[in-house]
C-alpha positions as CSV (number, residue, x, y, z in Angstrom):
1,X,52.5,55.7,-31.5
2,X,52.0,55.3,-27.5
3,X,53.8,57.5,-25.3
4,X,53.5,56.4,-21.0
5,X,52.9,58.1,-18.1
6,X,52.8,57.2,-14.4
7,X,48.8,57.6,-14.6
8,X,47.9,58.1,-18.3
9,X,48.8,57.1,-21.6
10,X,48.4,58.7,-24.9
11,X,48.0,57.1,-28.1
12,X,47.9,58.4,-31.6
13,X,44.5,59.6,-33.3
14,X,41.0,59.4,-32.0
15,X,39.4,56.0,-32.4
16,X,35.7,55.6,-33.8
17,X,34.4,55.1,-30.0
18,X,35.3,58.2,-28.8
19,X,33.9,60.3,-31.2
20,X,29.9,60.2,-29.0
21,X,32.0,60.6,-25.6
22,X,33.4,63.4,-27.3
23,X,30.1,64.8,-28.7
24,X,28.9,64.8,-24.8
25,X,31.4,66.3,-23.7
26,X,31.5,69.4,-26.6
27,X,27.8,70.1,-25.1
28,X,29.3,70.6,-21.7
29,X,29.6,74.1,-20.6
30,X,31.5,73.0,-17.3
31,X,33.8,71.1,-19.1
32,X,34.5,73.5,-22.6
33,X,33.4,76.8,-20.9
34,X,37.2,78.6,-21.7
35,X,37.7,77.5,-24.6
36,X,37.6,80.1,-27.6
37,X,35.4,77.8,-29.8
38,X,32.9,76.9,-26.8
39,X,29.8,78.1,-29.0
40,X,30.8,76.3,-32.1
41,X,31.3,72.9,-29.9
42,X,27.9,73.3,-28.7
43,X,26.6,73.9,-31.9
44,X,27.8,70.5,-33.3
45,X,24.8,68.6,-34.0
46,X,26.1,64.5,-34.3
47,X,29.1,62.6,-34.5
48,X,30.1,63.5,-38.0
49,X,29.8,67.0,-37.6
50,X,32.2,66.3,-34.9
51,X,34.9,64.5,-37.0
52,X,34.8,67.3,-39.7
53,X,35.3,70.1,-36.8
54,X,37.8,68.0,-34.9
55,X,40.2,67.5,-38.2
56,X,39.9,71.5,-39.1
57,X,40.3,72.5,-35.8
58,X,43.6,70.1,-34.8
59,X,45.5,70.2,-38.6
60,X,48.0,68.1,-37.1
61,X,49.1,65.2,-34.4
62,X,46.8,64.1,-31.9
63,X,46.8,62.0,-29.0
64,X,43.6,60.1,-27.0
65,X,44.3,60.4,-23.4
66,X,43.6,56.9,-21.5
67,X,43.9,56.0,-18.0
68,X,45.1,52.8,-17.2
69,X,41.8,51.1,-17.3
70,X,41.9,52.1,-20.8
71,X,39.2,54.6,-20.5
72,X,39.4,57.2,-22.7
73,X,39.2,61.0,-20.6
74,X,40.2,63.6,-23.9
75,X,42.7,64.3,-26.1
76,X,46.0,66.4,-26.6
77,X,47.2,67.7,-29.5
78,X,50.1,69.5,-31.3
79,X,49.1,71.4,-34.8
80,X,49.6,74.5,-36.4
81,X,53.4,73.7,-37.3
82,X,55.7,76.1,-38.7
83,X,58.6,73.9,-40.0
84,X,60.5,72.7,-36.8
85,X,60.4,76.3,-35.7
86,X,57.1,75.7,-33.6
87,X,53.7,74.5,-33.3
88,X,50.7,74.8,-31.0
89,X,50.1,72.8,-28.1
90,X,46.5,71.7,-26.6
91,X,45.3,69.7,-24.2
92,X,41.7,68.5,-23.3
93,X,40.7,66.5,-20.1
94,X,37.3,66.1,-20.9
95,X,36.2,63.9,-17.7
96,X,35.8,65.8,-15.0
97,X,36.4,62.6,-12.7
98,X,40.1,63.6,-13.7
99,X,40.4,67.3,-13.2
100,X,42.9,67.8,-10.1
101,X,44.6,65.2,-10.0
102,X,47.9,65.9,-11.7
103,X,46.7,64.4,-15.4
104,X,46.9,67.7,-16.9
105,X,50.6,67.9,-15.9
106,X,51.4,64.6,-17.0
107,X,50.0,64.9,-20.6
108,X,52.0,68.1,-20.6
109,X,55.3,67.1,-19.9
110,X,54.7,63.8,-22.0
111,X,53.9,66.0,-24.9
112,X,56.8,68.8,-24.8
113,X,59.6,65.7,-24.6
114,X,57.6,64.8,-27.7
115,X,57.6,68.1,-29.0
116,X,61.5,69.1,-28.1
117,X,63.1,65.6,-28.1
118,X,61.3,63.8,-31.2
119,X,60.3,66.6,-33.2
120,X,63.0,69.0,-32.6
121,X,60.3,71.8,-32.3
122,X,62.3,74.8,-31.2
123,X,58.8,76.3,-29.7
124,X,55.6,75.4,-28.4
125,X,53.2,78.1,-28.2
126,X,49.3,78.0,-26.7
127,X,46.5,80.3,-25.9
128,X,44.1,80.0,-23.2
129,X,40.8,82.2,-21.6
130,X,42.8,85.1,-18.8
131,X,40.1,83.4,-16.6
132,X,41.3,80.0,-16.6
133,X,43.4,80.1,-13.7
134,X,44.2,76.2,-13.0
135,X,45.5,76.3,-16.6
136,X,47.8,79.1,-16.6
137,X,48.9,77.8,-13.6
138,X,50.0,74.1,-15.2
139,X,52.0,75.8,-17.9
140,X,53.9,78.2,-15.9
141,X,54.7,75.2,-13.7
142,X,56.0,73.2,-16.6
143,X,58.5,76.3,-18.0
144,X,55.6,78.4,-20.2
145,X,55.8,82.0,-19.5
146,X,53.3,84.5,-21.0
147,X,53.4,86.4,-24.0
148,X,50.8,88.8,-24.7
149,X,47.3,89.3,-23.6
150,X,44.6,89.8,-26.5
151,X,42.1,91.8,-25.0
152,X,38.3,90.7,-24.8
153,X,38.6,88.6,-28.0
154,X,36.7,85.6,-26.9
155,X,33.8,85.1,-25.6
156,X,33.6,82.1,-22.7
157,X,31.4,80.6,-20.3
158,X,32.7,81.9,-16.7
159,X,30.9,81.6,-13.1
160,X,27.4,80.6,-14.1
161,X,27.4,83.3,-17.0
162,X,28.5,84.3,-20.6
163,X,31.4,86.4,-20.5
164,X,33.9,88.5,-22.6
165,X,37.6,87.2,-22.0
166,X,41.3,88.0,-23.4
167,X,43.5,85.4,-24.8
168,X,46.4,84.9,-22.7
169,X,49.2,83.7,-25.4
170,X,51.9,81.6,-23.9
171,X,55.2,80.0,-25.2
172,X,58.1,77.5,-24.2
173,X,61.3,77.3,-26.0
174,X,63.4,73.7,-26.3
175,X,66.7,74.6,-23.8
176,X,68.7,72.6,-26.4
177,X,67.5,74.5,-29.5
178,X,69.0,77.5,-28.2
């Protein structure tokens, strides 16, 4: 499955290429410092670690984000589904040559009209690092609207240091499953 964008594209599953780019990119601070599982990425010692980690950690449908040059920049996923009552949403722009540049809203919005319109999720739900400002910022943007704060339950990489963070939890509900 393909779904188009103006800049990206996503295509279903991760192919056997990406899986070193990937690797890299786990061992970048910059680039996984907010996430919850930063430690355990950088802990992953070769490609096949990887795989195992990358099929726990997204138990349902994911999605290689390519730019038109069909260069692959990360991955998106939806997982944790409960029924068609919800599931989790990620997202992962793993080159930095495409932070900032509207990517992160694209996948987004390509992935909730997958969600709500294919799937007939009623709910998408996500977490993210209270530090990660440019994030919470993208899902607010899109309709997201926060939940609950978890207090100092992760520990993340933030301004040059090791820090404790809360999980912001986040959710969006499908307008026509109402």
């Amino acid at each position: 499955m393909k779904l188009t964008g103006e800049k990206i594209y996503l295509k279903e599953g991760l192919v056997e290429e990406n899986y070193p780019r990937l690797l890299r990119w786990f061992h970048d601070l910059e680039i996984m410092g907010y996430i919850g599982w930063v430690k355990k990425g950088l802990a992953l010692k070769d490609v096949s670690e990887l795989k195992a980690y990358i099929a726990e950690l997204e138990d349902g449908i994911i999605f290689g984000v390519y730019d038109y040059a069909d260069k692959f920049i990360g991955y998106t996923s939806l997982s944790d589904f409960v029924g068609k009552e919800e599931c989790e949403f990620g997202i992962f722009i793993l080159d930095k040559n495409y932070w900032g540049k509207g990517i992160g809203l694209e996948i987004t919005n390509l992935m909730l009209d997958y969600a709500f319109n294919d799937l007939q999720i009623k709910k998408v739900v996500l977490t993210t690092s209270e530090f990660h400002d440019h994030a919470i910022k993208l899902y607010e943007k899109v309709g997201f609207r926060k939940t609950n704060l978890i207090p100092n339950d992760r520990t993340i990489f933030h301004n040059g240091e090791w820090v404790l963070s809360g999980t912001v939890e986040m959710e969006i509900r499908n307008k026509r499953g109402q």
